[in-house]
C-alpha positions as CSV (number, residue, x, y, z in Angstrom):
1,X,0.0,0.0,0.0
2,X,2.6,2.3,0.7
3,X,4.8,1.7,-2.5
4,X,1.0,2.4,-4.6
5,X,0.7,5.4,-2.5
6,X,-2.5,3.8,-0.9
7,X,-4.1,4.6,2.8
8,X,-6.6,2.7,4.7
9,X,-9.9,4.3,5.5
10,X,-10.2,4.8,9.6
11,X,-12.9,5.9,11.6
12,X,-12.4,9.0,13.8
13,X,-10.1,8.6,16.9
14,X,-10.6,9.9,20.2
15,X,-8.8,13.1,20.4
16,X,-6.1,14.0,21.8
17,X,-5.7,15.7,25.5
18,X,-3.3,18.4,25.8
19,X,-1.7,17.5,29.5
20,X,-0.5,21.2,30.2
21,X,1.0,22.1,33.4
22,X,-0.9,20.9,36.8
23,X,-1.7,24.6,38.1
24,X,-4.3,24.9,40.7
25,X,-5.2,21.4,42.5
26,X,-8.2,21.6,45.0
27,X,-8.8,18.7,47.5
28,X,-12.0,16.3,47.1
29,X,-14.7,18.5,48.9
30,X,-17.6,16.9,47.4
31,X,-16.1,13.4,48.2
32,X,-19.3,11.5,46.6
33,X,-22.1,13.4,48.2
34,X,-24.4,13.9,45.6
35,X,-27.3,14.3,47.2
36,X,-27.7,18.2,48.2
37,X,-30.7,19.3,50.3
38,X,-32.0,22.1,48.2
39,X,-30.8,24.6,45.1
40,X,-27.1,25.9,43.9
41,X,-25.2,23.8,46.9
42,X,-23.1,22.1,44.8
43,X,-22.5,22.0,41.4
44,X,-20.7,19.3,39.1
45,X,-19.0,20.6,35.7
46,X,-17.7,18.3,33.2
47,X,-16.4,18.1,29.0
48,X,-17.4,15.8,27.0
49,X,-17.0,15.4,22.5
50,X,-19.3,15.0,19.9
51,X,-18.6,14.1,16.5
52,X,-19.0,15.7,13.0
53,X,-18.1,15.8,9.8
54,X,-16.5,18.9,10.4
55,X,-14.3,18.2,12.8
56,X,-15.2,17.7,17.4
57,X,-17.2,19.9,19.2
58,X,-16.7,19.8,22.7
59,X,-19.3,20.5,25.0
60,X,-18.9,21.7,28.9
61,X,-22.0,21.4,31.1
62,X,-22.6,22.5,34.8
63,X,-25.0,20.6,36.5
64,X,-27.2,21.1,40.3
65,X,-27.1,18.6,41.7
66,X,-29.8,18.7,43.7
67,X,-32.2,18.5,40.8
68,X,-29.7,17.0,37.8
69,X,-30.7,20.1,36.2
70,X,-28.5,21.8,33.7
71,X,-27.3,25.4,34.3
72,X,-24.8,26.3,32.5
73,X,-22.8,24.8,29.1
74,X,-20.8,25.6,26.4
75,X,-20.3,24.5,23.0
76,X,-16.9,25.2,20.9
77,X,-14.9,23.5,18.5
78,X,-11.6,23.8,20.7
79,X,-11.2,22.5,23.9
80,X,-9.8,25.6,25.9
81,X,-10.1,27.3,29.3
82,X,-12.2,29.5,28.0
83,X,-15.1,26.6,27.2
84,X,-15.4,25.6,30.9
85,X,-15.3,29.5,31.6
86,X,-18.2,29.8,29.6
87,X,-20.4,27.7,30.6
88,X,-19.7,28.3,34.6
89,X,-20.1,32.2,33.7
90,X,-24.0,30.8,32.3
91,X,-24.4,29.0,35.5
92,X,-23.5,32.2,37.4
93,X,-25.8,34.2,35.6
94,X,-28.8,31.8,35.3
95,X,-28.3,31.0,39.1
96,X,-27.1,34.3,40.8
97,X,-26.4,32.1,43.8
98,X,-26.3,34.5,47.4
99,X,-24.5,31.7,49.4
100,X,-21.1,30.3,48.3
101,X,-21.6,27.5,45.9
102,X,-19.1,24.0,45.9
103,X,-18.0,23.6,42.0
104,X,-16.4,19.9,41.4
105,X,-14.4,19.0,38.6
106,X,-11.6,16.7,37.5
107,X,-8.3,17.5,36.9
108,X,-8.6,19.0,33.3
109,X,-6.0,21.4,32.7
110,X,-9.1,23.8,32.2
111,X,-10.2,23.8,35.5
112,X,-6.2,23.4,37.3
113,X,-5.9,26.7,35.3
114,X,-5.1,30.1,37.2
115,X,-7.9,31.6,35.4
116,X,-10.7,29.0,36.7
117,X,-9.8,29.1,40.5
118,X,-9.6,33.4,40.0
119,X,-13.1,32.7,38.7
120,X,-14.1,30.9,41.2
121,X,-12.4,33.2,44.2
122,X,-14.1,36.8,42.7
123,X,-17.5,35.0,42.7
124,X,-17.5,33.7,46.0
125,X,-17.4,30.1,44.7
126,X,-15.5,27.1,46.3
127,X,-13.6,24.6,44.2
128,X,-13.7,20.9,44.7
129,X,-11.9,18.7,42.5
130,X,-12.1,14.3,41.9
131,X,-9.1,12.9,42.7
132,X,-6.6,12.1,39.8
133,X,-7.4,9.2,37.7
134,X,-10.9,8.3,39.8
135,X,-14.1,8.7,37.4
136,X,-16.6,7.8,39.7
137,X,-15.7,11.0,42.0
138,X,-17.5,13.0,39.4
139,X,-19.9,10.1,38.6
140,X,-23.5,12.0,38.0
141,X,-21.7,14.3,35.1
142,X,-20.5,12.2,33.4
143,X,-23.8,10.4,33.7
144,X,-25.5,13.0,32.2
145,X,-23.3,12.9,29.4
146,X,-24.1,9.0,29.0
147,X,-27.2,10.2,28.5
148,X,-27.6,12.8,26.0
149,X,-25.4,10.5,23.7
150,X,-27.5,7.3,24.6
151,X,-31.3,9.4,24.0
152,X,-30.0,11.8,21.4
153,X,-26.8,11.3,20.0
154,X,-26.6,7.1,19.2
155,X,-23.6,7.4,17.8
156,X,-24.4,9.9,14.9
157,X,-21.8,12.0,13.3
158,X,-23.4,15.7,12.6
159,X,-23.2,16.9,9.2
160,X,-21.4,20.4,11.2
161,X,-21.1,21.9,14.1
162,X,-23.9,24.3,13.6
163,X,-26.3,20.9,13.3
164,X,-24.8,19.6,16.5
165,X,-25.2,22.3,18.5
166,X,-28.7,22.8,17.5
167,X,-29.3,19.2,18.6
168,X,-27.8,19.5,22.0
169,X,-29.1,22.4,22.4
170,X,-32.8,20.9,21.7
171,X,-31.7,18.4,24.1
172,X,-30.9,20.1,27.2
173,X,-33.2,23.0,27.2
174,X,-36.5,21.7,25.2
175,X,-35.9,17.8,26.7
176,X,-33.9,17.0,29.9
177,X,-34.5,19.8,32.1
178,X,-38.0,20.1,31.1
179,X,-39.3,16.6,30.6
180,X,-36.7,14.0,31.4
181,X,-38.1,11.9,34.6
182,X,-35.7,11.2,37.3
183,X,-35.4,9.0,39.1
184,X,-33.5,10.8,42.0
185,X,-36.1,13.9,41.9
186,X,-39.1,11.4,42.8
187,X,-39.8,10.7,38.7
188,X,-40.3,14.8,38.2
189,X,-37.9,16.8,35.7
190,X,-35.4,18.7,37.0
191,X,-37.5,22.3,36.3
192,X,-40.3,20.8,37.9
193,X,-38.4,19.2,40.7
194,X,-37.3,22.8,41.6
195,X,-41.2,24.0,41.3
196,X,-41.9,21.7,44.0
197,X,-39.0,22.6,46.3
198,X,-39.7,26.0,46.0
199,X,-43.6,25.8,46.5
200,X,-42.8,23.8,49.5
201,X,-40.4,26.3,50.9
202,X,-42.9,29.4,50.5
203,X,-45.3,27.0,52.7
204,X,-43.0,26.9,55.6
205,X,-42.3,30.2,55.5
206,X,-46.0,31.6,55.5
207,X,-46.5,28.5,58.4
């Protein structure tokens, strides 16, 4: 094959991590407890990569945990600081949290990054990152991302990026947080798991 100039077909590969410089590591705050009494206690943030013909997308999510709802993401066809920036910043904004908020992580270099911790620090937000190597320490993220590529992806390559997006998009705003049952929030969606929370709350307060 190589004398007749010849090259074999392949499928796409997973791509390639940049390792970076360890910056800014945070100890295991969280430590597995995943089940948060009510609104922005902690958060989980994750990147995960979607295929198209155009090349990856990568796509950072931050989740609250107490209702698996998503608050924040970004979409972007490099996987930089900036894309976990992003989507935090949406959190932030969507959330305007009063209390300090625990953010977990892994390792990424995007999140060991001087820039991530200074986020957190000026917005009164605690870091908390899984411990190197261990998956599970950030277990219901990646979950979620298990999810949108079992229900919506199944293994599709997108024509572009723009068709992707659109997609995901669809998916987390018009499907999962709307309408997805849970299991964890008593078979409700996250937005209506939040409803019922804060209907409940307003109760004791008048009581």
């Amino acid at each position: 094959m190589k004398l007749e100039g010849i090259k074999a077909q392949v499928g796409y590969r997973k791509p390639r991590q940049r390792g970076g410089e360890r910056h800014v590591i945070t100890p295991n705050v969280l430590d597995r407890q995943f089940d948060p009494v009510m609104p922005n206690q902690a958060w989980v943030t994750d990147i995960t990569y979607i295929k198209t013909h155009e090349g990856w997308l990568y796509l950072a999510a931050v989740m609250d945990l107490f209702s698996r709802r998503i608050i924040g993401w970004s979409m972007q066809s490099r996987i930089t600081k900036e894309l976990v920036l992003d989507a935090l910043l949406m959190a932030v904004w969507r959330r305007k949290p009063i209390k300090g908020v625990l953010v977990h992580s892994d390792q990424g270099s995007q999140y060991t990054s001087h820039d991530w911790s200074e986020f957190l620090r000026e917005h009164g937000l605690e870091g908390s990152m899984s411990r190197r190597g261990n998956c599970h320490d950030n277990a219901v993220a990646e979950s979620f991302f298990q999810l949108l590529k079992r229900e919506r992806i199944k293994r599709k390559i997108y024509a572009t990026r723009d068709a992707a997006r659109s997609d995901i998009f669809d998916y987390i705003e018009m499907f999962y947080n709307t309408k997805r049952q849970h299991g964890s929030n008593n078979g409700l969606s996250p937005v209506d798991y939040e409803r019922q929370y804060l209907k409940e709350a307003e109760k004791r307060l008048v009581n």
